[in-house]
mmCIF file of the N, C-alpha and C atoms, coordinates in Angstrom:
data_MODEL
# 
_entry.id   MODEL 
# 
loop_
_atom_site.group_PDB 
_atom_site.id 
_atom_site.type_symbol 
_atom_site.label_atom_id 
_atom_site.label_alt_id 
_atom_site.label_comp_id 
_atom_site.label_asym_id 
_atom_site.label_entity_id 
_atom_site.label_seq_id 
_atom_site.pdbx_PDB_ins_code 
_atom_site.Cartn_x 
_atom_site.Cartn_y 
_atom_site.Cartn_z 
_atom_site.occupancy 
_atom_site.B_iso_or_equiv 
_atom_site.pdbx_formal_charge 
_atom_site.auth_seq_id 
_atom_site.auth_comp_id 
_atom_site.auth_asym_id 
_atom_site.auth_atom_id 
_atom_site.pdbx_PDB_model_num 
ATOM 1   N N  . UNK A 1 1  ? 0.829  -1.200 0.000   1.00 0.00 ? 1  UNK A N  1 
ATOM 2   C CA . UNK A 1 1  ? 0.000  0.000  0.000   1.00 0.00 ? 1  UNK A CA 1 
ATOM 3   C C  . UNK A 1 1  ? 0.867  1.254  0.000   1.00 0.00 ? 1  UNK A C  1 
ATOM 4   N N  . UNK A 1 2  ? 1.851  1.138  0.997   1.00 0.00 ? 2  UNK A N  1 
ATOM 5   C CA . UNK A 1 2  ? 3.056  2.832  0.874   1.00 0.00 ? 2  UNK A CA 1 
ATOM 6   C C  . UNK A 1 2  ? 3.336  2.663  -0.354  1.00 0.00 ? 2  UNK A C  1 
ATOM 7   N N  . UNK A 1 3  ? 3.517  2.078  -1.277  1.00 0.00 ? 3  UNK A N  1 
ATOM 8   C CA . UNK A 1 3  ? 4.602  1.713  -2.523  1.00 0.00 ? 3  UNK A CA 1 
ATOM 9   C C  . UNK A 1 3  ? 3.414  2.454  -3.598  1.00 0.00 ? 3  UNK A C  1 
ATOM 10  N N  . UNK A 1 4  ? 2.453  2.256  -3.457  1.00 0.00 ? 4  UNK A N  1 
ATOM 11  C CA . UNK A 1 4  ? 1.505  2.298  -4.355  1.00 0.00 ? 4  UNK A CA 1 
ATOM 12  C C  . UNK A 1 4  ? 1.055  4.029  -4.180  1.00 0.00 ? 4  UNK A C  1 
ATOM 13  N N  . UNK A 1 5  ? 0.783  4.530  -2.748  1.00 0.00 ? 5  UNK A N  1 
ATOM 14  C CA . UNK A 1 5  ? 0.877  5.605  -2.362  1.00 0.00 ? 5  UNK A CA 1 
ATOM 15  C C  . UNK A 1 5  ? 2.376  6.477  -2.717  1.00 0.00 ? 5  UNK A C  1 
ATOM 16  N N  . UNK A 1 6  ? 3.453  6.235  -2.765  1.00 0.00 ? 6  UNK A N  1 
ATOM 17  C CA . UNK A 1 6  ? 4.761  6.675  -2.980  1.00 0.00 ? 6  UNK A CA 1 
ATOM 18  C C  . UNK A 1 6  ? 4.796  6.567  -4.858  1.00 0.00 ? 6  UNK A C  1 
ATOM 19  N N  . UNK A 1 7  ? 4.032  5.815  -5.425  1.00 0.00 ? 7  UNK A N  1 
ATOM 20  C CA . UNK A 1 7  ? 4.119  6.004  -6.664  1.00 0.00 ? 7  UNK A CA 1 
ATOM 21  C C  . UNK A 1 7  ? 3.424  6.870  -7.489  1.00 0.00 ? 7  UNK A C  1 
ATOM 22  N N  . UNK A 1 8  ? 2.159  6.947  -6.555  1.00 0.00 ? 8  UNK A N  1 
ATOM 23  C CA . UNK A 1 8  ? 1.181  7.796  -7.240  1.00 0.00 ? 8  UNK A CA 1 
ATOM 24  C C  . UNK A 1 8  ? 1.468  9.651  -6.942  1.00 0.00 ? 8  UNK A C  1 
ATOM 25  N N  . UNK A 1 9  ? 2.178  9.672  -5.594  1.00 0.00 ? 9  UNK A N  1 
ATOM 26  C CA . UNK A 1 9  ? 3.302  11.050 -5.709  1.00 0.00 ? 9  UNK A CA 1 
ATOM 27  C C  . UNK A 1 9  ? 4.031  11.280 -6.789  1.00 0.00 ? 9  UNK A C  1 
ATOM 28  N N  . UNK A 1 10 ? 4.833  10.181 -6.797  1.00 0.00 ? 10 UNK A N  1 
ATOM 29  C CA . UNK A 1 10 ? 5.746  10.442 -7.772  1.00 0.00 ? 10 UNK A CA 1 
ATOM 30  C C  . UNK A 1 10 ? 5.011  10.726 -9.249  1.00 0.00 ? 10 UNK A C  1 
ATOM 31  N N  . UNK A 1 11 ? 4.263  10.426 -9.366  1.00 0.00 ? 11 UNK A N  1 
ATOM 32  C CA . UNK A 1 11 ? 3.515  10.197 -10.877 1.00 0.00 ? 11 UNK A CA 1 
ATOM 33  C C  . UNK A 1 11 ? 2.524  11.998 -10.757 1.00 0.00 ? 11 UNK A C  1 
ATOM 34  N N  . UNK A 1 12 ? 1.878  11.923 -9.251  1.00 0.00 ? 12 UNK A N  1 
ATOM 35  C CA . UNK A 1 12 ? 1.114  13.406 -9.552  1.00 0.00 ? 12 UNK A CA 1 
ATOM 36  C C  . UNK A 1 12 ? 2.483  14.691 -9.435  1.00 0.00 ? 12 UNK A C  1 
ATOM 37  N N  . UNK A 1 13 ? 3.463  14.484 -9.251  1.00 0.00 ? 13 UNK A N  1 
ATOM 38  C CA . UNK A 1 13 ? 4.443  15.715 -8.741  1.00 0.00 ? 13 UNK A CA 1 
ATOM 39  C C  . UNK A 1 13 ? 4.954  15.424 -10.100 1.00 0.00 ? 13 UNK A C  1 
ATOM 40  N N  . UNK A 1 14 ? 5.317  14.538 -11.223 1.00 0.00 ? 14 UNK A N  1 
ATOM 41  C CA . UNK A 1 14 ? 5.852  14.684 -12.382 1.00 0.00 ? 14 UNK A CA 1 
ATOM 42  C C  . UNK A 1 14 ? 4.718  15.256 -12.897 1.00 0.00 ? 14 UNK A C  1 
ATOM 43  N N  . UNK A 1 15 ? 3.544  15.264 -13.199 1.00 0.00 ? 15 UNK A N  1 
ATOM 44  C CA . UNK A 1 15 ? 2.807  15.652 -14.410 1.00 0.00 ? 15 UNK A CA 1 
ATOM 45  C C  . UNK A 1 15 ? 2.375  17.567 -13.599 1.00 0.00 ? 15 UNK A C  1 
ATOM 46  N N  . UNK A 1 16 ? 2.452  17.562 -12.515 1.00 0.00 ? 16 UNK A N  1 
ATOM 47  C CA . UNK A 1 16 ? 2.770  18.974 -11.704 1.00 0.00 ? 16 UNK A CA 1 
ATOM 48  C C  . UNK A 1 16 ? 3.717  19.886 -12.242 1.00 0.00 ? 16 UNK A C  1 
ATOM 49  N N  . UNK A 1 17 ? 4.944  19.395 -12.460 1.00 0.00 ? 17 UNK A N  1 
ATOM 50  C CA . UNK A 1 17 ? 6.017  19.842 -13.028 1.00 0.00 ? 17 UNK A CA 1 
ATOM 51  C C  . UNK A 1 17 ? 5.909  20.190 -14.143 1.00 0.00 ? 17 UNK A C  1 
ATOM 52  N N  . UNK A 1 18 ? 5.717  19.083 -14.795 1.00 0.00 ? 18 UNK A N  1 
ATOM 53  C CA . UNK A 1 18 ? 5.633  19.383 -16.560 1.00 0.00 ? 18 UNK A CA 1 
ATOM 54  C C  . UNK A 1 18 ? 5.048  19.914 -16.794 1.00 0.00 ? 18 UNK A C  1 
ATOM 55  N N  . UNK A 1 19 ? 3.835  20.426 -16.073 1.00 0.00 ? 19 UNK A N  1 
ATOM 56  C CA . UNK A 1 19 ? 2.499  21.375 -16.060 1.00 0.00 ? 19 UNK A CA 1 
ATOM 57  C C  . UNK A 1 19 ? 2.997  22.906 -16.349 1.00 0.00 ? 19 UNK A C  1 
ATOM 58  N N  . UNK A 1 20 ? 3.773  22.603 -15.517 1.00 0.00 ? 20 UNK A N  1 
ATOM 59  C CA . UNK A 1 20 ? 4.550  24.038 -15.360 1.00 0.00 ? 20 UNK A CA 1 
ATOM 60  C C  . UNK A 1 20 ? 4.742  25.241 -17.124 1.00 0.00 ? 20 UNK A C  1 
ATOM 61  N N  . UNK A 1 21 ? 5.486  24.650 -17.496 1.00 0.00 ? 21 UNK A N  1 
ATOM 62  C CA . UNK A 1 21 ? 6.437  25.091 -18.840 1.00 0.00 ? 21 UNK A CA 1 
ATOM 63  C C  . UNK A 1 21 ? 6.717  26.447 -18.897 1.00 0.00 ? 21 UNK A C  1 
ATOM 64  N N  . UNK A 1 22 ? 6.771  26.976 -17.976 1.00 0.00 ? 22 UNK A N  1 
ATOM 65  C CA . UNK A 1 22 ? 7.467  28.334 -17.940 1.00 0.00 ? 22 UNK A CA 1 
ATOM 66  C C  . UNK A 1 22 ? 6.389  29.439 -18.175 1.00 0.00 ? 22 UNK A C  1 
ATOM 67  N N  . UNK A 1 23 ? 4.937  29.025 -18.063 1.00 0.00 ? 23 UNK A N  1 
ATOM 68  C CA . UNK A 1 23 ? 3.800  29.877 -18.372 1.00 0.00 ? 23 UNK A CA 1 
ATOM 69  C C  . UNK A 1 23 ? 4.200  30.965 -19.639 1.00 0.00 ? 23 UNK A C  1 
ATOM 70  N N  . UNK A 1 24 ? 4.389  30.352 -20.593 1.00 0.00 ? 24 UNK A N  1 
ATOM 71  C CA . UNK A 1 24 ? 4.510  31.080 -22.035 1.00 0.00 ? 24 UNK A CA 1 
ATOM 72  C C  . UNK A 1 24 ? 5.626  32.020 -22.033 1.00 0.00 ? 24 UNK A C  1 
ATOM 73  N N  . UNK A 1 25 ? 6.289  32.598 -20.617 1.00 0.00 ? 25 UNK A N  1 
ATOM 74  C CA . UNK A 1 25 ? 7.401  33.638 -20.804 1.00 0.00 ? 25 UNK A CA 1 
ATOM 75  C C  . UNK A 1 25 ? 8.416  33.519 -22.020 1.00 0.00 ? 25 UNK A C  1 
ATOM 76  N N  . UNK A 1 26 ? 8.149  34.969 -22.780 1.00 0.00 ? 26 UNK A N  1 
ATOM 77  C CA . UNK A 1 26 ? 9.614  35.211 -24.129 1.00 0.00 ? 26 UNK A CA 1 
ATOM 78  C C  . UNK A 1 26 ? 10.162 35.569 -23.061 1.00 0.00 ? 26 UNK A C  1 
ATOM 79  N N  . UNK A 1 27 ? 11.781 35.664 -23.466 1.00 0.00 ? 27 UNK A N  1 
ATOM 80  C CA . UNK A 1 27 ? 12.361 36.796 -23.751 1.00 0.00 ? 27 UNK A CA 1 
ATOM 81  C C  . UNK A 1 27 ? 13.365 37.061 -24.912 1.00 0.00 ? 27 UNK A C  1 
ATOM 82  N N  . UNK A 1 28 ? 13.398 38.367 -25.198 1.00 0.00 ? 28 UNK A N  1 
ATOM 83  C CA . UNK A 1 28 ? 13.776 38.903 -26.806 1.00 0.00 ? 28 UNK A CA 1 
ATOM 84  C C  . UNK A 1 28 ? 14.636 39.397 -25.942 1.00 0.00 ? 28 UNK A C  1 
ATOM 85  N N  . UNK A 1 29 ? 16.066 39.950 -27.101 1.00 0.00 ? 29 UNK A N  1 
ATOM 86  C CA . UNK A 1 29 ? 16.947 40.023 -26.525 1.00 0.00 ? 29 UNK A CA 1 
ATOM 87  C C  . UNK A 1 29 ? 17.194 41.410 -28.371 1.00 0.00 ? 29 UNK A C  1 
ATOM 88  N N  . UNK A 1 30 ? 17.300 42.436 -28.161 1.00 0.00 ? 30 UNK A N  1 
ATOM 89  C CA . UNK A 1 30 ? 17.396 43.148 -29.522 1.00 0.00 ? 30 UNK A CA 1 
ATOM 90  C C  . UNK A 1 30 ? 19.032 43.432 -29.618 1.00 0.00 ? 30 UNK A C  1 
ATOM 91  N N  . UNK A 1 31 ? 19.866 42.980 -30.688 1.00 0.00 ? 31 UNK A N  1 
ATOM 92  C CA . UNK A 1 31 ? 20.583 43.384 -30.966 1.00 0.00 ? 31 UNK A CA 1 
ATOM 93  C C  . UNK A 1 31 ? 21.186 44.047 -32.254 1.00 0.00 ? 31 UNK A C  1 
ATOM 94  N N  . UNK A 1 32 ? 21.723 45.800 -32.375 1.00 0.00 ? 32 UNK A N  1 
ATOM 95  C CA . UNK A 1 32 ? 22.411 45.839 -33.468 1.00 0.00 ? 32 UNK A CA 1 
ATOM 96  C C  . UNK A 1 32 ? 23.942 46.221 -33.642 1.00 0.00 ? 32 UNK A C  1 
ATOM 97  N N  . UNK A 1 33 ? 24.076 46.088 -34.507 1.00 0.00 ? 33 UNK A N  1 
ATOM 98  C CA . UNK A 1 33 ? 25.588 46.033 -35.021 1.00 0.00 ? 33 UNK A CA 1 
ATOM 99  C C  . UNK A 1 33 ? 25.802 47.407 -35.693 1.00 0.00 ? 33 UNK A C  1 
ATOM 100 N N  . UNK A 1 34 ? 24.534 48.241 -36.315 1.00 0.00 ? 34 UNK A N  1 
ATOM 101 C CA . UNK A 1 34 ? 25.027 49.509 -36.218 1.00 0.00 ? 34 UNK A CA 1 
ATOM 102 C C  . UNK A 1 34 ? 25.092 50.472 -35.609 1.00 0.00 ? 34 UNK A C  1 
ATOM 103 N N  . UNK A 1 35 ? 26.183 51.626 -35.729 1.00 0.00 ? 35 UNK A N  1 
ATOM 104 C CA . UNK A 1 35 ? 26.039 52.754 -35.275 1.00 0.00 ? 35 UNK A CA 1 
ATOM 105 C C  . UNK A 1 35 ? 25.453 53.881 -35.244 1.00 0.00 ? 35 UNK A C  1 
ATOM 106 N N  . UNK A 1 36 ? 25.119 54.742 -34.412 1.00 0.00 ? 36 UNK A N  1 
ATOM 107 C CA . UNK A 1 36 ? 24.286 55.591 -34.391 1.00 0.00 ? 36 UNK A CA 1 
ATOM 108 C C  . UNK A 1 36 ? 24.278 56.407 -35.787 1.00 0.00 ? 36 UNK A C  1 
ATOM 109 N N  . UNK A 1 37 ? 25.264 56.821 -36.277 1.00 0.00 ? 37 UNK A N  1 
ATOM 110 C CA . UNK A 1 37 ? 25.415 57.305 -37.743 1.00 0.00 ? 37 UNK A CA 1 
ATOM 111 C C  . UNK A 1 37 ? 24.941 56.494 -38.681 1.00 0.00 ? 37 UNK A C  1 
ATOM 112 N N  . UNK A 1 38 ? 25.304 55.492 -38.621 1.00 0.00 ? 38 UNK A N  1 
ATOM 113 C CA . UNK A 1 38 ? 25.026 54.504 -39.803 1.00 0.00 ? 38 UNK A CA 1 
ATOM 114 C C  . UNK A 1 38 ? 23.353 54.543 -39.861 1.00 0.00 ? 38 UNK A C  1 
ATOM 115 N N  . UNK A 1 39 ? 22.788 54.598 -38.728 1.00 0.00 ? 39 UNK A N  1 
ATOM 116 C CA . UNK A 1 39 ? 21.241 54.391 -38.527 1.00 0.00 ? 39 UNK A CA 1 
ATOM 117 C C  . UNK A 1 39 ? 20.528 55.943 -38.581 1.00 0.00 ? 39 UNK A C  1 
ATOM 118 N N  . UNK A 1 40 ? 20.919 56.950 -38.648 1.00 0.00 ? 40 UNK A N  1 
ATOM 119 C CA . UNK A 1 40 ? 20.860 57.990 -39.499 1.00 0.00 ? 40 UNK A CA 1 
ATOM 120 C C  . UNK A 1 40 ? 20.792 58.362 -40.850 1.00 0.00 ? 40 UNK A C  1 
ATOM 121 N N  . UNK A 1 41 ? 22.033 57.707 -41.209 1.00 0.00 ? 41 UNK A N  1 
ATOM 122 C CA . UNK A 1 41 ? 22.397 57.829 -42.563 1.00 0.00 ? 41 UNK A CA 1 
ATOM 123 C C  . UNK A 1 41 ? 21.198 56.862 -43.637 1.00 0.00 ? 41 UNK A C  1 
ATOM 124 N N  . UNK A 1 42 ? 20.833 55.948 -42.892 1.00 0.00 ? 42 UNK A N  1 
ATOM 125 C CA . UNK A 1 42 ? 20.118 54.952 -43.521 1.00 0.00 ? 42 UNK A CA 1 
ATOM 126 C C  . UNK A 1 42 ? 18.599 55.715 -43.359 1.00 0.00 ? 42 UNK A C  1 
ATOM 127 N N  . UNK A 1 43 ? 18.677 56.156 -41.971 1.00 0.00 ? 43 UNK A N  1 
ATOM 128 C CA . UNK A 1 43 ? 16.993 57.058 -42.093 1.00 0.00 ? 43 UNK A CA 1 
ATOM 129 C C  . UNK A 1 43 ? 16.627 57.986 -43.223 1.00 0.00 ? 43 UNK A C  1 
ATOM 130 N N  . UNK A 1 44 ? 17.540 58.692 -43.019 1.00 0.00 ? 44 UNK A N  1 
ATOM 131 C CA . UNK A 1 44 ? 17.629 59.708 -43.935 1.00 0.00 ? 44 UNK A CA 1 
ATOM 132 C C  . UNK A 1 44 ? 17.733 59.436 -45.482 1.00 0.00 ? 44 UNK A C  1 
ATOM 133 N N  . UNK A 1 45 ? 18.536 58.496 -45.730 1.00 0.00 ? 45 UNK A N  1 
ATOM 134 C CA . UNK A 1 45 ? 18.169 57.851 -47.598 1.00 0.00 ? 45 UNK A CA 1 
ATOM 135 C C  . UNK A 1 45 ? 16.889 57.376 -47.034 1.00 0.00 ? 45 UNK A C  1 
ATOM 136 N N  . UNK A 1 46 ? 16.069 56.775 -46.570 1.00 0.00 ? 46 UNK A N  1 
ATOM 137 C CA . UNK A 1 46 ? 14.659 56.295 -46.781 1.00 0.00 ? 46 UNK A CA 1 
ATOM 138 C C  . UNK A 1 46 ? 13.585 57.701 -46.749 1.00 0.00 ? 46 UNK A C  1 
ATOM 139 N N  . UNK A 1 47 ? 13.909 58.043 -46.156 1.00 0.00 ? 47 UNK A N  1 
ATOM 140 C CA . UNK A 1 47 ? 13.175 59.801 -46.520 1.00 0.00 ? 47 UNK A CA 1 
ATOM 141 C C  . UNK A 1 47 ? 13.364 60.537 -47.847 1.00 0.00 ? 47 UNK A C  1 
ATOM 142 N N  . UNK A 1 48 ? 15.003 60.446 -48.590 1.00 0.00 ? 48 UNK A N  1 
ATOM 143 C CA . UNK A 1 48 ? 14.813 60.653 -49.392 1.00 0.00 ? 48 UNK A CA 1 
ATOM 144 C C  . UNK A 1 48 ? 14.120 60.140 -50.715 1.00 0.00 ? 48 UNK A C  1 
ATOM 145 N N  . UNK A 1 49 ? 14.389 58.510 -50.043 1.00 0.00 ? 49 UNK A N  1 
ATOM 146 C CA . UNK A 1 49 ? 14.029 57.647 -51.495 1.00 0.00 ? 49 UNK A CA 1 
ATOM 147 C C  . UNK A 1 49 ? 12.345 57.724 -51.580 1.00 0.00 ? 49 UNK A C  1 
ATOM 148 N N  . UNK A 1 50 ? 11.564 58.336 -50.293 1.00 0.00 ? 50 UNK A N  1 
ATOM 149 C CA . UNK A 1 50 ? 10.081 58.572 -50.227 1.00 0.00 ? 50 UNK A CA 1 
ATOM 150 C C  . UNK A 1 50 ? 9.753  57.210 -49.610 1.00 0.00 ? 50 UNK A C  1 
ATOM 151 N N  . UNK A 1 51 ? 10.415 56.616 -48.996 1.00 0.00 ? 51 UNK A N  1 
ATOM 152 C CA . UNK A 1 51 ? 9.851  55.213 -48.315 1.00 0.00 ? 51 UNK A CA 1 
ATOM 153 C C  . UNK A 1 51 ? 9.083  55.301 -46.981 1.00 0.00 ? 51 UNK A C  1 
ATOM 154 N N  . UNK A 1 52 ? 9.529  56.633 -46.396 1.00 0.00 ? 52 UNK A N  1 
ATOM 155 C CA . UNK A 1 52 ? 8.811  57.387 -45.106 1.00 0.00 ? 52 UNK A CA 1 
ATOM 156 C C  . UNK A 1 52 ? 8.498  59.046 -45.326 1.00 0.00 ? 52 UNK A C  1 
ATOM 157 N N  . UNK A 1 53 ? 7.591  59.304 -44.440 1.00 0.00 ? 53 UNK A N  1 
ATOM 158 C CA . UNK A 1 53 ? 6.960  60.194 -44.355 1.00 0.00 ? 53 UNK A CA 1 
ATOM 159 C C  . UNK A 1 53 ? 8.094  61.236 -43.056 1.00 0.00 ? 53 UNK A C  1 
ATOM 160 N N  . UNK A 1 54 ? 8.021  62.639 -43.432 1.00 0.00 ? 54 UNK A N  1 
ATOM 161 C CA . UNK A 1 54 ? 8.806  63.821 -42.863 1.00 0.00 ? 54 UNK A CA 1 
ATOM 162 C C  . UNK A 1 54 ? 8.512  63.074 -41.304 1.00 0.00 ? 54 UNK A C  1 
ATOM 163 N N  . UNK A 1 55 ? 7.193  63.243 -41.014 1.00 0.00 ? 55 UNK A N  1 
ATOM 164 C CA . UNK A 1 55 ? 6.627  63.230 -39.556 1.00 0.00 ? 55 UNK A CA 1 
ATOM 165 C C  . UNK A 1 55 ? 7.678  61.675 -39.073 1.00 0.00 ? 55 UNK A C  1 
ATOM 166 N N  . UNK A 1 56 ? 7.454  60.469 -40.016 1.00 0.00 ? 56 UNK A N  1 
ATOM 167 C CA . UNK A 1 56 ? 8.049  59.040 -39.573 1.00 0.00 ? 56 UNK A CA 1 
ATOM 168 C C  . UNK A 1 56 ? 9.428  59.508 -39.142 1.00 0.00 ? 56 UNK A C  1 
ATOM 169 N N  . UNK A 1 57 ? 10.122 60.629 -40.249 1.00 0.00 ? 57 UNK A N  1 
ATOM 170 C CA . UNK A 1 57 ? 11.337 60.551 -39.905 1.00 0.00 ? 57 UNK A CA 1 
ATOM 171 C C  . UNK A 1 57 ? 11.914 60.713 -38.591 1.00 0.00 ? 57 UNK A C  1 
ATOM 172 N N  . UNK A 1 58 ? 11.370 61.988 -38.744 1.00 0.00 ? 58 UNK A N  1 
ATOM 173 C CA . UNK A 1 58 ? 10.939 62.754 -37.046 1.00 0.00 ? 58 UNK A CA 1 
ATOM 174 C C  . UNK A 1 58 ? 11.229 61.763 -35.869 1.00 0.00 ? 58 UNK A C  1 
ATOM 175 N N  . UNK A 1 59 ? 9.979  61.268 -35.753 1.00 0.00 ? 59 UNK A N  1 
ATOM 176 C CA . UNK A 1 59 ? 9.972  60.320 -35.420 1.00 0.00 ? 59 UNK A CA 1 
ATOM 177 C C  . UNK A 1 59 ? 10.900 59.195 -35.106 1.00 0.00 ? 59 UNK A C  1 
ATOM 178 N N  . UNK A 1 60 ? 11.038 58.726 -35.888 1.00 0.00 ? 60 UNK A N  1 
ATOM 179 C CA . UNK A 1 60 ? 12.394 57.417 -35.716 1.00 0.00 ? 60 UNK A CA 1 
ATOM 180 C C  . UNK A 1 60 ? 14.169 58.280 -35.356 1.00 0.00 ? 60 UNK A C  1 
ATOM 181 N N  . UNK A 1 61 ? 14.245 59.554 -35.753 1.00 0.00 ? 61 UNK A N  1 
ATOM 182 C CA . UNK A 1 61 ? 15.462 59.909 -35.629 1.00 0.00 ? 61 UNK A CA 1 
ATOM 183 C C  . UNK A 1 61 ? 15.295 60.071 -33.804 1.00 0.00 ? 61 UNK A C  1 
ATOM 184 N N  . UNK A 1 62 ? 14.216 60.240 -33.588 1.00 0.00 ? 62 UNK A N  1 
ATOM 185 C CA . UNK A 1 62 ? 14.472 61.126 -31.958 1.00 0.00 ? 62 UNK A CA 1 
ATOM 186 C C  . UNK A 1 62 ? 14.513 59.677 -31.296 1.00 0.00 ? 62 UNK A C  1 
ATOM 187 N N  . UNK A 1 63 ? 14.185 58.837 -31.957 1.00 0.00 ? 63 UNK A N  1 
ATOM 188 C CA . UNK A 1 63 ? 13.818 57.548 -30.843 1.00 0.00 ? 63 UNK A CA 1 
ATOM 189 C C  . UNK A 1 63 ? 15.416 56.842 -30.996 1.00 0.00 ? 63 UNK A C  1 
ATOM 190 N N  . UNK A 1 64 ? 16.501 57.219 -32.523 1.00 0.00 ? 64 UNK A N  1 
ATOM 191 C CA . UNK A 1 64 ? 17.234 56.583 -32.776 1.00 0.00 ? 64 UNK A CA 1 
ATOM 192 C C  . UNK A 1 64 ? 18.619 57.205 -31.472 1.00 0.00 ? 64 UNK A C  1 
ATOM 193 N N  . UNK A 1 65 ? 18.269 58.500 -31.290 1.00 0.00 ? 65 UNK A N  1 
ATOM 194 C CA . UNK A 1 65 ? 19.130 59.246 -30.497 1.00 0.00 ? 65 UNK A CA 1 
ATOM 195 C C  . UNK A 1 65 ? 18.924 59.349 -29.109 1.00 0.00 ? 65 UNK A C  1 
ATOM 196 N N  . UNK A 1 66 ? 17.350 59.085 -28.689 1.00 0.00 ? 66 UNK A N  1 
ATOM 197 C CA . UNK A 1 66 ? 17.522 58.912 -27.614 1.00 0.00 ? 66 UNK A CA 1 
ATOM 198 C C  . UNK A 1 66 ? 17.693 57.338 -26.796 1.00 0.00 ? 66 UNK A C  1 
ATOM 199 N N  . UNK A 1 67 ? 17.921 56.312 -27.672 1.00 0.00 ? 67 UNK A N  1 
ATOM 200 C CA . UNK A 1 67 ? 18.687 55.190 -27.025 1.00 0.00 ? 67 UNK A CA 1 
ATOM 201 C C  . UNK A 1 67 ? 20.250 55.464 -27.035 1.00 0.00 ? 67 UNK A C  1 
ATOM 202 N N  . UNK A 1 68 ? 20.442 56.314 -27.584 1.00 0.00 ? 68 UNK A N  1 
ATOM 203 C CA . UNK A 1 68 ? 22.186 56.249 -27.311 1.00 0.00 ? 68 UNK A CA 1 
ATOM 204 C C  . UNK A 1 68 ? 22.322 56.648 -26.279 1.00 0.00 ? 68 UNK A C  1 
ATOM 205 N N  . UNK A 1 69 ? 21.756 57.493 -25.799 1.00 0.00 ? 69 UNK A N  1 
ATOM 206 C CA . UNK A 1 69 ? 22.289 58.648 -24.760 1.00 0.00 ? 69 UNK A CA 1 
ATOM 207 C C  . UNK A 1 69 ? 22.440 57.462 -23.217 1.00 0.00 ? 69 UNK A C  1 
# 
């Protein structure tokens, strides 16, 4: 009877566990390789080439400068 009781622990605390799976948590991790110029320089040809709008530029330049700081 303990054996049978000691197994059925073992059997409800494994499927407990596995239950688990980390409740869906990402985590992202963003990395780039360019520099603040380079990511300027690239804004700015897409403004010229008309791929964004004055306001987008705006936009993305202040957000590009204020992660450097």
């Amino acid at each position: 009877m303990k054996r049978i009781a000691i197994g059925g622990f073992l059997i409800l605390s494994l499927v407990a566990v596995s239950a688990c799976g980390g409740g869906g948590a990402r985590n992202t991790t963003h990395m780039t390789t360019a520099t603040t110029g380079q990511e300027l320089t690239d804004l700015k040809a897409a403004l010229d080439a008309g791929a964004i709008s004055q306001a987008e530029y705006e936009k993305k330049r202040k957000e590009i400068l204020k992660k450097k700081v």
